[in-house]
C-alpha positions in Angstrom: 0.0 0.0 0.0 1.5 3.2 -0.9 1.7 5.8 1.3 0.2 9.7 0.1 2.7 12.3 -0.2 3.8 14.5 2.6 3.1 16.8 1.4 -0.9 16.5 2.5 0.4 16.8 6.0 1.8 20.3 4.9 -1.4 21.6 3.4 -4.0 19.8 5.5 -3.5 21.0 9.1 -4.9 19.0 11.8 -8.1 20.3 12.3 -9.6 21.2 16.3 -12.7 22.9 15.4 -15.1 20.4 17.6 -15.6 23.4 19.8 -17.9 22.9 23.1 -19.1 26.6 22.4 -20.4 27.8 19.1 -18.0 30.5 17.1 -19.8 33.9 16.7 -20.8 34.2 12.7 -20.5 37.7 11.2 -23.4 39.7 10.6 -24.1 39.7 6.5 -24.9 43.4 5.3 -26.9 43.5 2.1 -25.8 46.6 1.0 -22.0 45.7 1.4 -22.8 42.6 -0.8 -24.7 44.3 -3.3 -21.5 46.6 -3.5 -19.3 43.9 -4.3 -21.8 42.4 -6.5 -21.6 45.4 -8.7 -17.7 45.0 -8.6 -17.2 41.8 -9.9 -19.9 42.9 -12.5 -17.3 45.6 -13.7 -14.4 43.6 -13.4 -14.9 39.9 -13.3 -11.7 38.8 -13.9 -10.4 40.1 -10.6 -10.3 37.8 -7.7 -10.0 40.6 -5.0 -13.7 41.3 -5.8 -14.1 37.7 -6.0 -13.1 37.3 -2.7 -14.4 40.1 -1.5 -18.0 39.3 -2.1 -17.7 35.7 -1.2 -16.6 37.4 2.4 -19.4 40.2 2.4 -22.1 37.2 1.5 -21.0 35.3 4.9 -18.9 32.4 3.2 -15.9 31.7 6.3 -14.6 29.0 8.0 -17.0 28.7 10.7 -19.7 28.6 8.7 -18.8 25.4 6.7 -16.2 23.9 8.7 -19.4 23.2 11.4 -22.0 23.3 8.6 -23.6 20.5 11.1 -24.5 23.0 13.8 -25.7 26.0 11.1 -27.2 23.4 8.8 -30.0 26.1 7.6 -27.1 29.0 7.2 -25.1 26.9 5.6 -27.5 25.9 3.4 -29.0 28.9 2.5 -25.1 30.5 2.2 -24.6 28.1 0.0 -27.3 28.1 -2.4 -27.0 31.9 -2.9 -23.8 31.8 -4.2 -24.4 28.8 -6.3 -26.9 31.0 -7.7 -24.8 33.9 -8.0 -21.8 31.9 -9.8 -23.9 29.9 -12.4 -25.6 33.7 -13.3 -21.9 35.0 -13.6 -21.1 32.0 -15.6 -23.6 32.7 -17.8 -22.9 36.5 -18.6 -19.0 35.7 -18.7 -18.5 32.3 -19.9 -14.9 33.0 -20.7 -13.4 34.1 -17.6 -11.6 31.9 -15.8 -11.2 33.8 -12.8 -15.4 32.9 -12.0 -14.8 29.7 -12.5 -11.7 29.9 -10.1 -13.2 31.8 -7.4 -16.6 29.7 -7.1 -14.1 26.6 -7.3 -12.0 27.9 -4.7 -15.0 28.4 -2.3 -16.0 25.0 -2.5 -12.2 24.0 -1.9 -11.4 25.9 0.9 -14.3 24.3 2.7 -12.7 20.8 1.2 -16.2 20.4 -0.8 -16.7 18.0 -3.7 -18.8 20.8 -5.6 -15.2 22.4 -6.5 -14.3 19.3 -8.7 -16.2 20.6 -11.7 -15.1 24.4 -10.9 -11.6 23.9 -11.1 -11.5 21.9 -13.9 -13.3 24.3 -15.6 -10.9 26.6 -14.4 -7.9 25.3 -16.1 -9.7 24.4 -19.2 -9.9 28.1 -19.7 -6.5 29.2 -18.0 -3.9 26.2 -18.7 -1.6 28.2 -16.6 -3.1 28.3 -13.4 -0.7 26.2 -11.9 -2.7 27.0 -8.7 -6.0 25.5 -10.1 -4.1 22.6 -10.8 -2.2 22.2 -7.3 -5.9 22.4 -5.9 -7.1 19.6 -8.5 -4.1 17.8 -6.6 -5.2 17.9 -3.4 -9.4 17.1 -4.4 -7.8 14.0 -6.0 -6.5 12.9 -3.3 -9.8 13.7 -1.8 -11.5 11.1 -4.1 -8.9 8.9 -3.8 -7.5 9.1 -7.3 -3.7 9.5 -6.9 -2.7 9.4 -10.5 -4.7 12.3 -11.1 -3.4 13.9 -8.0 0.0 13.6 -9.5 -0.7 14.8 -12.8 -2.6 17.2 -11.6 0.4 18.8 -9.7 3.1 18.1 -12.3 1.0 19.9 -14.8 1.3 22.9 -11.8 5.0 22.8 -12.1 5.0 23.0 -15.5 2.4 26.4 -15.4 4.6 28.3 -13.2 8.5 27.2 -12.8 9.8 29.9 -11.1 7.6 29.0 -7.9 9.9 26.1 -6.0 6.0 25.4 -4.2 4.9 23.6 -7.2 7.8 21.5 -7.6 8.5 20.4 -4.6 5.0 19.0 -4.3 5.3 17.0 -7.8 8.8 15.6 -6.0 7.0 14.5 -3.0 4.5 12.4 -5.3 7.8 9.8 -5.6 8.7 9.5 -1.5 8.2 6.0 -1.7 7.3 5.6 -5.4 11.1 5.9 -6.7 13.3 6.8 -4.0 15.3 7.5 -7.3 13.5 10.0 -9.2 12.5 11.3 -5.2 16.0 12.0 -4.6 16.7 13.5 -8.3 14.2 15.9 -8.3 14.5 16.9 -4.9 18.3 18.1 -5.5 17.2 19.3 -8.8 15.1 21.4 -6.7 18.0 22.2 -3.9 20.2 23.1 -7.2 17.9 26.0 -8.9 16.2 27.5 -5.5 19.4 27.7 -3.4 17.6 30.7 -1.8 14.8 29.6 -1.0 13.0 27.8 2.3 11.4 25.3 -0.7 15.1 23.8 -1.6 15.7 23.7 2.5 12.3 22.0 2.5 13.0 19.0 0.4 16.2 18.1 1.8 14.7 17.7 4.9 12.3 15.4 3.9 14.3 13.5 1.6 16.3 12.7 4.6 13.3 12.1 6.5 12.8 9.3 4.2 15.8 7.3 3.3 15.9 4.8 6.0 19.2 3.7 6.4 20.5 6.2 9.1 24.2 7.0 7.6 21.9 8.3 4.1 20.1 10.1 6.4 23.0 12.1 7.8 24.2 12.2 4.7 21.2 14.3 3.6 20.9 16.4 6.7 24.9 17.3 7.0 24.1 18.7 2.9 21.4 20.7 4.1 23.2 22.5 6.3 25.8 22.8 4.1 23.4 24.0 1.2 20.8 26.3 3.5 22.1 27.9 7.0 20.1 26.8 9.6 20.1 30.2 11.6 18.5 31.4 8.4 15.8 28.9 7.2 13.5 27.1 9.1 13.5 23.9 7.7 16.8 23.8 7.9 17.0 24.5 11.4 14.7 21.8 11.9 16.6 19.4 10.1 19.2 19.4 12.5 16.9 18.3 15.3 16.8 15.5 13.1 20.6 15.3 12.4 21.1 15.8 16.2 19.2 12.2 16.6 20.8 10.5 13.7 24.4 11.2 15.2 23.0 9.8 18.7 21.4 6.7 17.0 24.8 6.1 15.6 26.6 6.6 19.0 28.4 10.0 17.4 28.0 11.9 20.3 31.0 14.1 20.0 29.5 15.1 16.2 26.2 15.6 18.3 27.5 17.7 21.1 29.3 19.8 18.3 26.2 20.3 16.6 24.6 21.1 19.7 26.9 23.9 20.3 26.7 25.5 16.7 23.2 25.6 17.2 23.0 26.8 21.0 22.1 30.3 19.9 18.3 28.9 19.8 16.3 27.7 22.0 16.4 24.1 23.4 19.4 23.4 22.1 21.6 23.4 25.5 20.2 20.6 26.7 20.9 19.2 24.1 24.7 19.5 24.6 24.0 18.3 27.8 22.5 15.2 26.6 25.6 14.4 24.1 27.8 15.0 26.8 27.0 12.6 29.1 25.3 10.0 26.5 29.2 9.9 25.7 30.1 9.8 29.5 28.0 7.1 30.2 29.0 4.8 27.5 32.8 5.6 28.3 31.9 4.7 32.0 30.0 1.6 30.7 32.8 0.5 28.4 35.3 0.5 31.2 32.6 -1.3 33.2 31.8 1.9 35.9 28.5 1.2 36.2 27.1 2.7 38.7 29.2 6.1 37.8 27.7 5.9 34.2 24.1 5.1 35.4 24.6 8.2 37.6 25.2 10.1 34.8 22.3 8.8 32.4 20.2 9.7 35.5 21.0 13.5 35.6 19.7 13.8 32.0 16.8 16.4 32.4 13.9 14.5 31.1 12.1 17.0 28.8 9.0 15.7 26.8 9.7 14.7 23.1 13.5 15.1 24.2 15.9 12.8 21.6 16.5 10.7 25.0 12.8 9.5 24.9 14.2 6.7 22.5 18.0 6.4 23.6 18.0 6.6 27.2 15.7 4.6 29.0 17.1 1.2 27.6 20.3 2.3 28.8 19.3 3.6 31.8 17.4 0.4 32.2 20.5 -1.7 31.8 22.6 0.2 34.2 20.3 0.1 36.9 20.7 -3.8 36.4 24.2 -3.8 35.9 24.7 -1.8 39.5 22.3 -4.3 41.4 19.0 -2.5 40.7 17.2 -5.4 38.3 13.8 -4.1 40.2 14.0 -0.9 38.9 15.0 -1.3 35.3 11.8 -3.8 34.8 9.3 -1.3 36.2 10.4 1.8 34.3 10.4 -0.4 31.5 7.6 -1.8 32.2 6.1 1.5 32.7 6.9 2.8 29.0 5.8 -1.0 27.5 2.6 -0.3 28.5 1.6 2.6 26.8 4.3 2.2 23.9 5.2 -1.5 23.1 8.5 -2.3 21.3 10.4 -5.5 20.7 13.8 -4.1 21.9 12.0 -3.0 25.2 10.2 -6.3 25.6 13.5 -8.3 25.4 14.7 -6.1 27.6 11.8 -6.5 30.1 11.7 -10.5 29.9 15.7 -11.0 30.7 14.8 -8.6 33.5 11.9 -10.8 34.9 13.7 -13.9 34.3 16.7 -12.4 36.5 14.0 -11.2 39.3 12.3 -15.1 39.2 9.2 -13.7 37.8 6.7 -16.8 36.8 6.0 -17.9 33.4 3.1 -15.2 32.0 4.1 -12.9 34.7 5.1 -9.6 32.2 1.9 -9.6 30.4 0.2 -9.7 33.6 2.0 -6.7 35.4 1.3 -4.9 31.4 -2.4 -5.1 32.2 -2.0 -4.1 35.7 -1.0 -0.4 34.2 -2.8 0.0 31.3 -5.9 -1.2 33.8 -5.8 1.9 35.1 -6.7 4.2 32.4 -8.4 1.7 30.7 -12.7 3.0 30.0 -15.6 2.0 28.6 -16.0 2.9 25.1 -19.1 4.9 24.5 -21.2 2.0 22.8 -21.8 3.6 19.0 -24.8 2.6 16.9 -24.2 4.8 13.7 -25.3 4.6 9.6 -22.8 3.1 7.1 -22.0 4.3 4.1 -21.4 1.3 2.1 -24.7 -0.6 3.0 -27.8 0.5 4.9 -27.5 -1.5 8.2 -26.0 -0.1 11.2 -22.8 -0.4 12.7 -22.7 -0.9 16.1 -19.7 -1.7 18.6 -21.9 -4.3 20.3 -21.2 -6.6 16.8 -17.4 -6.3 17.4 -17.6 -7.8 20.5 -15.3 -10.8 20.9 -12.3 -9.1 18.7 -10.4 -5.8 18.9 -11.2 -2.5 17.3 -9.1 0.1 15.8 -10.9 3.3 15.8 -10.4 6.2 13.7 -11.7 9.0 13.4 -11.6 11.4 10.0 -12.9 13.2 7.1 -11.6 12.8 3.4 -10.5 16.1 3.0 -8.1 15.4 6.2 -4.4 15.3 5.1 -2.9 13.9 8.1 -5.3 11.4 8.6 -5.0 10.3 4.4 -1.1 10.2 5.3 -2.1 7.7 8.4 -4.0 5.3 6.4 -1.4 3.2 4.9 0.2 2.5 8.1 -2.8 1.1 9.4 -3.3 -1.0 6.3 0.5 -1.9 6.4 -0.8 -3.4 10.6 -4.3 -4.4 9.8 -3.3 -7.1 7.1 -1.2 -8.6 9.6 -4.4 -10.0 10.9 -7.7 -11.9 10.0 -10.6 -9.8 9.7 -12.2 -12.5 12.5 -9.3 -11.6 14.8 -9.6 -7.7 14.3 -12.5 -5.0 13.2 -11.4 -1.4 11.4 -13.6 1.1 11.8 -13.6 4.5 10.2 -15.9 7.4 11.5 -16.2 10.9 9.3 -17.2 13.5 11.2 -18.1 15.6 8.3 -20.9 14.8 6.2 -20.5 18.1 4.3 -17.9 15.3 2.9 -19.6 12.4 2.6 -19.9 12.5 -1.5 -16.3 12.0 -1.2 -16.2 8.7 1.2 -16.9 5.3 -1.5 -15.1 6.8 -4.0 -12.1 7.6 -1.7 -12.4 3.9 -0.3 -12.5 2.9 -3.9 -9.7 4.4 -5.3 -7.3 3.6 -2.4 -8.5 0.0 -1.3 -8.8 1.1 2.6 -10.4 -2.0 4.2 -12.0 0.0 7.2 -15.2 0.3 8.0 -16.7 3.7 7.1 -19.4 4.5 9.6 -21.2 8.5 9.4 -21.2 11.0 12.4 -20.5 14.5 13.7 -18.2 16.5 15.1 -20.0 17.2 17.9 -21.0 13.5 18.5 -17.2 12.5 17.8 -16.4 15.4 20.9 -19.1 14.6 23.1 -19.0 10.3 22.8 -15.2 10.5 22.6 -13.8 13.4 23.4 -12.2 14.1 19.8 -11.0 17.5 19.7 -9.0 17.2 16.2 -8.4 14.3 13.2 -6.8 11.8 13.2 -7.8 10.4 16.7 -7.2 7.0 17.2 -8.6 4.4 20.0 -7.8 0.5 20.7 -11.1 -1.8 22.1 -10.6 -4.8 23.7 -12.7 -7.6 23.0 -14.9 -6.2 25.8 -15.9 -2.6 25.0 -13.0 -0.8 26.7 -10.4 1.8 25.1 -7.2 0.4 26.3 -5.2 2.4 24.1 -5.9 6.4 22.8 -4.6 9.4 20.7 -1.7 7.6 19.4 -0.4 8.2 15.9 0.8 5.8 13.8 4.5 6.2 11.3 6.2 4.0 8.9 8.7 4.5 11.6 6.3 2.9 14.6 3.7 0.3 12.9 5.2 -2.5 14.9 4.1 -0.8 18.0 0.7 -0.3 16.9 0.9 -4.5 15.3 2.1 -4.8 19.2 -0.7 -3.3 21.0 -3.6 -4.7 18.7 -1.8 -8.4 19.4 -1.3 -7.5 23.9 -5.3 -7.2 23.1 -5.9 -10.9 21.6 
């Protein structure tokens, strides 16, 4: 299953707009719209006036992004400018720019009215390479990734001196053609070495060579190419270099680093980590251990720190090594249980066979924690899409369910899917259910065909976003939840990474 492009993740924020209070809407004056009426009447080709009127008429993000709760609004918003745009494109069947603007309403509230716009659009402007970047992304919407990639070549072909366009055409071949990825990314690098866009794909070209040494490969050239105290995405490419050189135990190259980059913020601890990272494992090598596991200890612990990976397996094993087996299985033990991996459950078993711990013993003391958080899942009885029944939790009971919750127009949630496929096949459909829920049924024309063109096995089931806040607390998609076999979340809000699908495969199997 291939994975979309990144780039989704980049244009599709993660949405948090399941608000408990209702936004205020702004009051629509008929005389201001009647003004800008007359203005795109004298000028239609102007997309100031365009947008202008599409604002004066009430058309904004609250309005269609909770179309649920202002259903009537909404509807009547809607229909007004429908009515509007097919009268302007009527009188001025050549202009591209109405075409454009009443496409780009429906866009921008990720509708699948704006298909049939923007197509339109381009068929009288071949060169709106912004038309055809906002094909792209309704593609994807549909599920129709070919087109989506076409769609955004044909973008960087309309306007080459904008590094955007490009750089979302390269990001079509991440995991298509590492080749042609890595080609066009540096062909990018080569003629914008100015510009945040060249920084941009050098950091996700590193992002997504796997073999760690390509990686800092990658990463050292962007530096190199783009100063990281002058573009952003450079500078965030060193967080990532940072945690390359401590993944290959380079710790002086990551302290050095460290220091180069010290003049913003978060980066002394840093040093401090590199330091004694390479302290302890000269302690450890000349077999000090209680002197190295002292200084693994005085690591600050700071959330999303690069020790969140490193550090507690070596901590872990130097608490053992100076006599404190006990404590190295419960803080391991600890992370296990929210987190599985395989290198922490090896760790966790020699530890329990060292402390005498009984056959079955481990998997015990892991439900002992997670029992603790563990909650009723609020029992769902909700429409399909793909048949008329209902789909209720009550008919997974007996297997695990993995829970999503989305909407197609969604980009981090489209970027999720194929790490979840990548898990879910791993199992027998009688061992595990996959259930969908959009929360947007402003979207639902989009949902079969999406399913269709992608082959995503879930099950897609139709709510709210007000039902998805007030049943499960969703504040933003993607949110994710693990059932048991009885009704109860176990596991929640966890993402899931071509880097981490083993530790999702992990928790769905601690659940069978």
């Amino acid at each position: 299953m291939k994975r979309l492009p990144v780039f989704l993740l980049l244009l599709s924020a993660l949405r948090l707009d399941a608000q408990s209070t209702r936004p205020t809407l702004r009051t629509v004056n008929p005389d201001s719209v009647a003004h800008w009426v007359r203005r795109v009447e004298s000028s239609p080709d102007s997309i100031q006036y365009h947008t202008a009127y599409l604002r004066s008429i009430g058309w904004e993000s609250a309005l269609f992004w909770q179309a649920e709760r202002y259903k009537s609004k909404f509807d009547s918003t809607e229909a007004a400018i429908r009515s509007q745009y097919e009268t302007w494109s009527r009188r001025f069947p050549n202009s591209a720019t109405v075409a454009h603007a009443i496409g780009t309403a429906y866009y921008e509230c990720e509708s699948p009215k704006a298909t049939a716009y923007l197509k339109r659009t381009v068929e009288l402007d071949p060169r709106n390479a912004e038309a055809y970047l906002q094909l792209a992304i309704d593609a994807e919407r549909w599920g129709n990734r070919n087109d989506a990639k076409e769609y955004m070549r044909l973008a960087s072909v309309a306007d080459t001196k904008n590094p955007a366009y490009s750089f979302y055409y390269a990001m079509y071949f991440d995991e298509e053609d590492m080749n042609v990825f890595q080609t066009l990314i540096y062909q990018l690098a080569d003629r914008f070495p100015a510009h945040e866009r060249g920084a941009q794909g050098l950091y996700w070209l590193g992002y997504n060579i796997r073999d760690n040494a390509g990686k800092i490969n990658v990463w050292e050239d962007l530096r190199k190419r783009y100063d990281p105290q002058a573009f952003s995405w450079s500078a965030g490419g060193m967080s990532l270099l940072y945690q390359a050189y401590l993944d290959a135990d380079r710790y002086a190259d990551a302290a050095a680093l460290a220091k180069a980059m010290s003049v913003k913020p978060g980066w002394d601890d840093r040093i401090d980590l590199a330091h004694r990272l390479s302290e302890a494992d000269r302690l450890l090598k000349a077999g000090s251990h209680r002197e190295a596991y002292q200084a693994i200890t005085g690591i600050k612990k700071t959330r999303n720190t690069e020790a969140a990976t490193k550090v507690p397996i070596l901590e872990a094993r130097l608490a053992d090594l100076s006599g404190h087996t006990d404590s190295a299985y419960a803080k391991l033990l600890r992370l296990q249980a929210k987190a599985p991996t395989d290198a922490r459950q090896t760790a966790i078993e020699a530890y329990a066979a060292k402390l005498g711990k009984a056959a079955g013993q481990v998997q015990f003391d892991l439900k002992a924690i997670r029992a603790v958080t563990t909650k009723p899942a609020f029992p769902f009885d909700l429409h399909t899409y793909s048949r008329s029944a209902k789909g209720r939790l009550a008919d997974y009971k007996g297997k695990p369910v993995l829970l999503t919750f989305w909407f197609p127009g969604c980009g981090p949630c489209r970027a999720e899917f194929p790490h979840f496929e990548n898990v879910v096949k791993k199992f027998r459909k009688s061992e595990l259910a996959y259930v969908g829920i959009n929360v947007l049924p402003i979207q639902d024309d989009y949902v079969l065909p999406f399913m269709k063109g992608t082959g995503y096995s879930f099950i897609p089931l139709r709510a709210t976003n007000d039902w998805a806040q007030e049943k499960y607390g969703v504040r933003g998609q993607p949110t994710n939840f693990l059932i048991d076999k009885e009704g109860n979340i176990v596991f929640a809000n966890f993402r899931t990474t071509a880097e981490n699908e083993r530790t999702l495969e992990l928790m769905i199997r601690s659940l069978l």
